[in-house]
N, C-alpha and C positions, 0 to 999 in steps of 0.2 A: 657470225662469220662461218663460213665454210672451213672444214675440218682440213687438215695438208692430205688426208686418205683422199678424202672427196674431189679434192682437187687435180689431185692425179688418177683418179678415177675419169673428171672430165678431158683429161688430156692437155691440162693446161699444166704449166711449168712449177717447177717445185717449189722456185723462188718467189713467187705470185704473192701466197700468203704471208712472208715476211716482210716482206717489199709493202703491203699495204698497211702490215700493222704498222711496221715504222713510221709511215707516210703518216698514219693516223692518229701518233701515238704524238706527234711532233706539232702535227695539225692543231692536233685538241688541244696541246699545253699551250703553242701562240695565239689560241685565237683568243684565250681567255684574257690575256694581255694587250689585244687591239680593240676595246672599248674604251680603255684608259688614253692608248695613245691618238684614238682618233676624236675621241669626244672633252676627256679633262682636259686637254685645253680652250676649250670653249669653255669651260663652268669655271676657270680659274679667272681667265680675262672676265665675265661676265660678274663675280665677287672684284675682282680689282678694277671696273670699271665703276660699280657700287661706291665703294672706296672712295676712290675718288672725288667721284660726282657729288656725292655725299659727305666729305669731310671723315670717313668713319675708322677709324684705328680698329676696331675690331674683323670689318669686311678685309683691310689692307693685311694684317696676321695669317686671317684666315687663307689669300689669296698667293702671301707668298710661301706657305709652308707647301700650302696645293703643288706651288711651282717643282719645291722638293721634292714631294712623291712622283710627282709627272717625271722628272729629269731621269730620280732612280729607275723606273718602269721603263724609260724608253730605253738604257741602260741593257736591265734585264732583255728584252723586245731584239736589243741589238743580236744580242748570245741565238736568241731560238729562229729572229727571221735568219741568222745565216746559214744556219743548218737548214732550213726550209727551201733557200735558193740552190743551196748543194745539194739537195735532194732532187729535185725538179730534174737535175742533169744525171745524177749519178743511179736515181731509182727509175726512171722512166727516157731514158735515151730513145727511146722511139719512140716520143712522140716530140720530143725536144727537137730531132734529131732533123725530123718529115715536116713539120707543124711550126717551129719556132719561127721563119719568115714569117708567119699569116699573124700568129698571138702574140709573139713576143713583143711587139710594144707595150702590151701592158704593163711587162716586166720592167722595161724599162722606163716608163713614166715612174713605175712606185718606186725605180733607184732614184730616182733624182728627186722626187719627195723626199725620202727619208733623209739624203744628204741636205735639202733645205731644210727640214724638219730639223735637224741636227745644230746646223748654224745659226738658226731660230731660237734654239733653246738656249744655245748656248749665252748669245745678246739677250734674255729675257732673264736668267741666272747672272751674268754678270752684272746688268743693269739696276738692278735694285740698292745698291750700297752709291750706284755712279754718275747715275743719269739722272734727268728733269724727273719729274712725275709722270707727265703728257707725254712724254718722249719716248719714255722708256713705256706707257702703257702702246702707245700706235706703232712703235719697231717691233710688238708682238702680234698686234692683230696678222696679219699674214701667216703665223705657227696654225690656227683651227683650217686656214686654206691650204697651207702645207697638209696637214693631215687629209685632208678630202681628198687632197689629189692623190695623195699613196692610197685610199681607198678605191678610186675611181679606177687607178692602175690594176688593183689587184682584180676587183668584180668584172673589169672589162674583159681581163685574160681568163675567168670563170667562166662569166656567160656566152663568151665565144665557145669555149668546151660545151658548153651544154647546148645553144643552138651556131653552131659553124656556117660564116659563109663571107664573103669576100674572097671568093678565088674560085678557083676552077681548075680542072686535072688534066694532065697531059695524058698521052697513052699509055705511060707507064704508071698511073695514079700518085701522079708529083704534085702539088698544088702550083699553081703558075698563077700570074695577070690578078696580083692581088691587088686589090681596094682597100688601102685601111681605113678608110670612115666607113665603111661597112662592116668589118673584122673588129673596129673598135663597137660601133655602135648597134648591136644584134640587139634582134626582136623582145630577148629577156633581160638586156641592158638595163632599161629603165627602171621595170617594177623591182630587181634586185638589186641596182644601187642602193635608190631611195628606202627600199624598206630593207637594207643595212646598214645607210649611216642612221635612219633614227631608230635602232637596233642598240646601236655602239652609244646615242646620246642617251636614251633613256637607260640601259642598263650600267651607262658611268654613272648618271644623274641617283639610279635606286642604290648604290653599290655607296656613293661617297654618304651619302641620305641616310644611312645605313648604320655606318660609324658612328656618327652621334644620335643616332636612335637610341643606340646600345648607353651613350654618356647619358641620352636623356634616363633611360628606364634604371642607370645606377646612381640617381637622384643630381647630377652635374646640370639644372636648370639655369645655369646665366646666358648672357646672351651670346655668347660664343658657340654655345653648341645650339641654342636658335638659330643664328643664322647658320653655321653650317647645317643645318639638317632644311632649314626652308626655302635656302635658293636652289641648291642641287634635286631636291625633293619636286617643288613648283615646275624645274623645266622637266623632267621625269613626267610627272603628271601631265601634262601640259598634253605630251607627245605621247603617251598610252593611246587613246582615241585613237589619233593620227597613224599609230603604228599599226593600230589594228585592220583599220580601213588599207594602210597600206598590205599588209600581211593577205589579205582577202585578194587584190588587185594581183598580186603577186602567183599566190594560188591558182587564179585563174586564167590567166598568162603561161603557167604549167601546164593548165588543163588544155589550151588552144599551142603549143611548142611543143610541148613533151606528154603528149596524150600517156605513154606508157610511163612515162613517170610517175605522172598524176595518178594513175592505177594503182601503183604502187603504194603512193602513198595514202589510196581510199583503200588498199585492198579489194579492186574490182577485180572478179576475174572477167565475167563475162561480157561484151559489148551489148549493151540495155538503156532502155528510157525506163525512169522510174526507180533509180537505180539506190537501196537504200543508204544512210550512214553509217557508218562503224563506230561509234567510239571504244577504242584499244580493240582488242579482240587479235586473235592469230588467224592466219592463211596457212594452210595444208597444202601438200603440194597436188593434192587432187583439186584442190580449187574450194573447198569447202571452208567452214569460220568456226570458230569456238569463240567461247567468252565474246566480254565486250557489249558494249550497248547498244541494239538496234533501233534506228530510229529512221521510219520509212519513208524512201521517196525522197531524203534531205540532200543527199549527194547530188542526184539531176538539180535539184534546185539552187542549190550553193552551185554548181559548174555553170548553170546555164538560164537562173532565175527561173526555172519552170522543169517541173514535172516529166514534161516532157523531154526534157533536154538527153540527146544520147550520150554517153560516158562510154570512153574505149577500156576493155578490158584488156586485162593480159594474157588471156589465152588468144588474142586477135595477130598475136605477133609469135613467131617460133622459140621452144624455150630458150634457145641459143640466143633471142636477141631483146630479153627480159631478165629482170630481176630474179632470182632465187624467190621462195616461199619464204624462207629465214630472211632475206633482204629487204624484200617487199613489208614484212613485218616490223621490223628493224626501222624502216623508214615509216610507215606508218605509227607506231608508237612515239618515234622522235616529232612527227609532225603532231599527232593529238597532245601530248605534253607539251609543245609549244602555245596553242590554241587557248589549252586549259591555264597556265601559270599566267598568258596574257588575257582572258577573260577575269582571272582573279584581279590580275592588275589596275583593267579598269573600273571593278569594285571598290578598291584601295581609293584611285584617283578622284572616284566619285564619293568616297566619303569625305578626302582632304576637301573637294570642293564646296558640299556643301558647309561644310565646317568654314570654310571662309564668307561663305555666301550671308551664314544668318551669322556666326559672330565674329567677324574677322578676325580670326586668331584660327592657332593650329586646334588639333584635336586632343583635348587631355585624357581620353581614355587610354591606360595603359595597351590594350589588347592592339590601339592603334597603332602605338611606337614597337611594339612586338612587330607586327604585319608586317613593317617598313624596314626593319631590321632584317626581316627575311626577303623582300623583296628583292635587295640585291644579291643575294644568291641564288632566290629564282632566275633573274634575269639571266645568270653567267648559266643558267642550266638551260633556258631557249638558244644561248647563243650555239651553246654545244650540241642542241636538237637540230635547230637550224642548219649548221653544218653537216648532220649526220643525215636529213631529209634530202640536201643538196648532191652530194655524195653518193648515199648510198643508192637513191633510187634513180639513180643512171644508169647504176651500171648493165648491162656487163660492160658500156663504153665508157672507155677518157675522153675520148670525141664522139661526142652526139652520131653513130649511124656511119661514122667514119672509120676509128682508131678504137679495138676492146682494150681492156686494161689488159689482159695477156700479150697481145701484140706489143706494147709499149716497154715492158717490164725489163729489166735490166739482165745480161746473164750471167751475173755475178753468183756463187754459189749459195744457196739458201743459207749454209750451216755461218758462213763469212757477214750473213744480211741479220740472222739470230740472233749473233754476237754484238753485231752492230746496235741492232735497237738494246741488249744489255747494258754497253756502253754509253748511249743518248741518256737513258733511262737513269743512270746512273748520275749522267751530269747533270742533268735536268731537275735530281733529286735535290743536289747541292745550291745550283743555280735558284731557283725558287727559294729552299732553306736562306739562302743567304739574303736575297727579295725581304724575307719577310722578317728577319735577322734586322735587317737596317730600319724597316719601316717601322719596330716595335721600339728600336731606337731613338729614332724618333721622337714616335710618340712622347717616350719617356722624358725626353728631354724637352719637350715642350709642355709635358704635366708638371715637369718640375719647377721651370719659367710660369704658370700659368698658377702655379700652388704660392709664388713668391719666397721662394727655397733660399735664402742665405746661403746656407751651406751648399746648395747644391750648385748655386749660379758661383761662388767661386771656384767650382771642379771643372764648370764647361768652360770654351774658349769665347774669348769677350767677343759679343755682338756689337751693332752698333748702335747708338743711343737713338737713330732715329730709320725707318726704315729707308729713307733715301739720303746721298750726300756723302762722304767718306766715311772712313772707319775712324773711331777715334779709340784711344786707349785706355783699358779701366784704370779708375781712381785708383789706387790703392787704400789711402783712407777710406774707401765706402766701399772694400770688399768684403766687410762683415757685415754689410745691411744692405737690406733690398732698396735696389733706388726709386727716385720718385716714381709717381705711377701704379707700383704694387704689382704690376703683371704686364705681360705685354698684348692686355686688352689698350693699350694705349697707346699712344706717340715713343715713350721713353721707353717700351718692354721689349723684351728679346722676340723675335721672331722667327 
């Protein structure tokens, strides 16, 4: 990022710089929480559809503890999107201010997601002690289409900023005579939806995949941390490929929108055919490369299947209305670690596969439940690329060619914006702490159900004896011994 000297050097406002780190700092911490809530409920319904279909006490455990953590997260998710939507107004008033007729429907499709989202979980949590089996599993299927559509909201009001259009300017440059199926559905609409919700599945998929990687490799082999690690794992795998192929579409939909993004993010300077690859490597602001791996000619041919293909540079456009050298870097580095952690990825997916191919069964090499085990922390690290290639290499605009981010900024005092992100940062510390406070909780409490603890099941508060149907009340006589069953790998265990 640009120093507050530099800043005021370029004659841009003092508040500029805290205003983004905020935005950014607020950014990073929610997005790492909307894989969970846009995708773990697809992988909970898809283990309690198992269940089910299946007859299986074990998928049914697994499916409703998921429900747990999903509730908590969306919980936490509640805390950081509000600060997100009071930012929108309170750090960028000018763009809110000029812009909101044309985008804000997105805004508001994801409010009315999240509220259906909300009364969805809510019937999916109470439902399990109350309702049918079938009843209570189809009054949830609609929570994974609640979640798309708060996606669809959010990416729609994204990829408007990055390619704007549905309206037209009065003589005063007002936007007027909007079109919203055209302000919803922009040219970079598509390839960024798509290659964000299977973004959000495959990194919930590596991430939940993940946790019993860790049980498998501390010798916990029954089948409860099998199937959690093989159904979440499978649809991950599944969708790597898929993602990648998407990722690529995506790219070059950049490269045909946002020519000078796309620069940014190859680190082109000059407009050329032939034009080679980078991987990592820094831009100077005289236009020259250090480090990094060249690899010639790859760039034209990735933008444009051929050699020949011209690639716009960023000296083609005034420095005023390109990326910085540090930005342009910035995003390219966020984009080549995306690349690379998903090229690893589909090495991962092609080992699970063939491992099922010739012995239908998962992979016993240790080094493999290692891999997988990090996997989902690579993912949350693309997500965070991802966002930072999105982002950064726009700027200097919040609207594509319209609106720079200096124009929009709020003109609240810097020193008052400082303080502010100290404050977020502060709660945000607690908020997460407390996130991971419950979820280890949890855990605990269900190692202890799962260990067949006497002691420990009469300290927690009584479950009920079967996972659907009322609550009933423990024996007394039999709270010094485990009840039938032995765990709640069964019908009769806590859940």
């Amino acid at each position: 990022m640009l120093s507050t000297a530099a800043l005021l050097a370029n004659g841009t406002p003092a508040q500029l710089l805290p205003a983004r780190e905020l935005m950014a700092f607020t950014l990073a911490s929610h997005i790492l929480l909307v894989p969970f809530g846009v995708a773990l409920p697809f992988i909970t319904l898809l283990m309690h559809h198992r269940a089910l279909r299946r007859n299986d006490p074990v998928a049914l455990t697994l499916a409703r503890r998921w429900s747990a953590v999903m509730a908590v997260q969306f919980a936490i998710g509640i805390v950081t999107g509000t600060v997100l939507s009071f930012e929108f107004g309170l750090l960028w008033p000018g763009m809110m201010g000029r812009w909101g007729d044309v985008f804000g429907l997105g805004f508001g499709v994801e409010a009315w997601a999240f509220f259906l989202e909300a009364v969805l979980i809510a019937i999916y949590l109470y439902g399990w002690r109350r309702l049918k089996p079938w009843t209570h599993f189809w009054l949830a299927v609609p929570l994974p289409l609640a979640a798309l559509m708060g996606a669809f909201g959010i990416i729609a009001a994204n990829s408007w900023m990055n390619t704007p259009q549905g309206f037209s300017l009065d003589a005063q440059g007002k936007p007027v005579n909007v079109d919203v199926r055209q302000a919803v559905f922009t040219p970079i609409f598509g390839p960024e939806y798509w290659h964000f919700v299977v973004a959000m599945l495959l990194t919930a998929g590596y991430v939940v995949a993940g946790v019993y990687a860790v049980g498998w490799l501390r010798g916990r082999r029954d089948r409860y941390h099998r199937l959690g690690f093989t159904v979440p794992f499978t649809v991950a795998a599944v969708l790597t490929p898929v993602q990648f192929m998407l990722g690529d579409a995506a790219a070059r939909a950049v490269f045909h929108k946002q020519p000078i993004k796309f620069a940014a993010m190859e680190i082109v300077w000059k407009t050329d055919t032939h034009v080679p690859e980078y991987m990592f490597g820094r831009l100077h602001p005289d236009g020259t490369i250090s480090g990094g791996l060249k690899i010639p000619q790859l760039d034209s041919i990735l933008a444009g299947f051929s050699p020949k293909t011209k690639v716009t540079g960023l000296s083609s456009v005034a420095a005023s209305d390109r990326p910085t050298a540090t930005q342009a870097t910035i995003a390219h580095w966020a984009f080549d670690i995306m690349v690379t952690i998903g090229s690893a990825l589909i090495l991962l997916a092609l080992w699970y596969a063939w491992s099922w191919w010739r012995h239908r069964d998962n992979p016993g090499s240790r080094w493999f439940y290692r891999c997988a085990a990090l996997a989902g922390v690579a993912c949350l690290v693309t997500v965070e690329c991802g966002w930072i290639t999105t982002e950064v290499g726009r700027q200097p605009w919040i609207v594509y060619h319209y609106m720079r981010v200096s124009e929009a900024v709020t003109s609240t005092r810097a020193g008052s914006l400082w303080a502010m992100l100290g404050i977020v940062m502060a709660v945000y510390v607690a908020v997460f702490g407390a996130f991971l406070a419950v979820v280890l909780k949890m855990r605990t409490r269900w190692r202890i159900a799962d260990e067949g603890s006497a002691a420990g099941r009469a300290e927690l508060p009584p479950e009920a004896d079967t996972p659907y149907g009322p609550r009933s009340k423990p024996d007394p006589a039999a709270a010094g011994a485990p009840p039938a069953g032995g765990s709640d790998h069964t019908p009769g265990g806590a859940s």
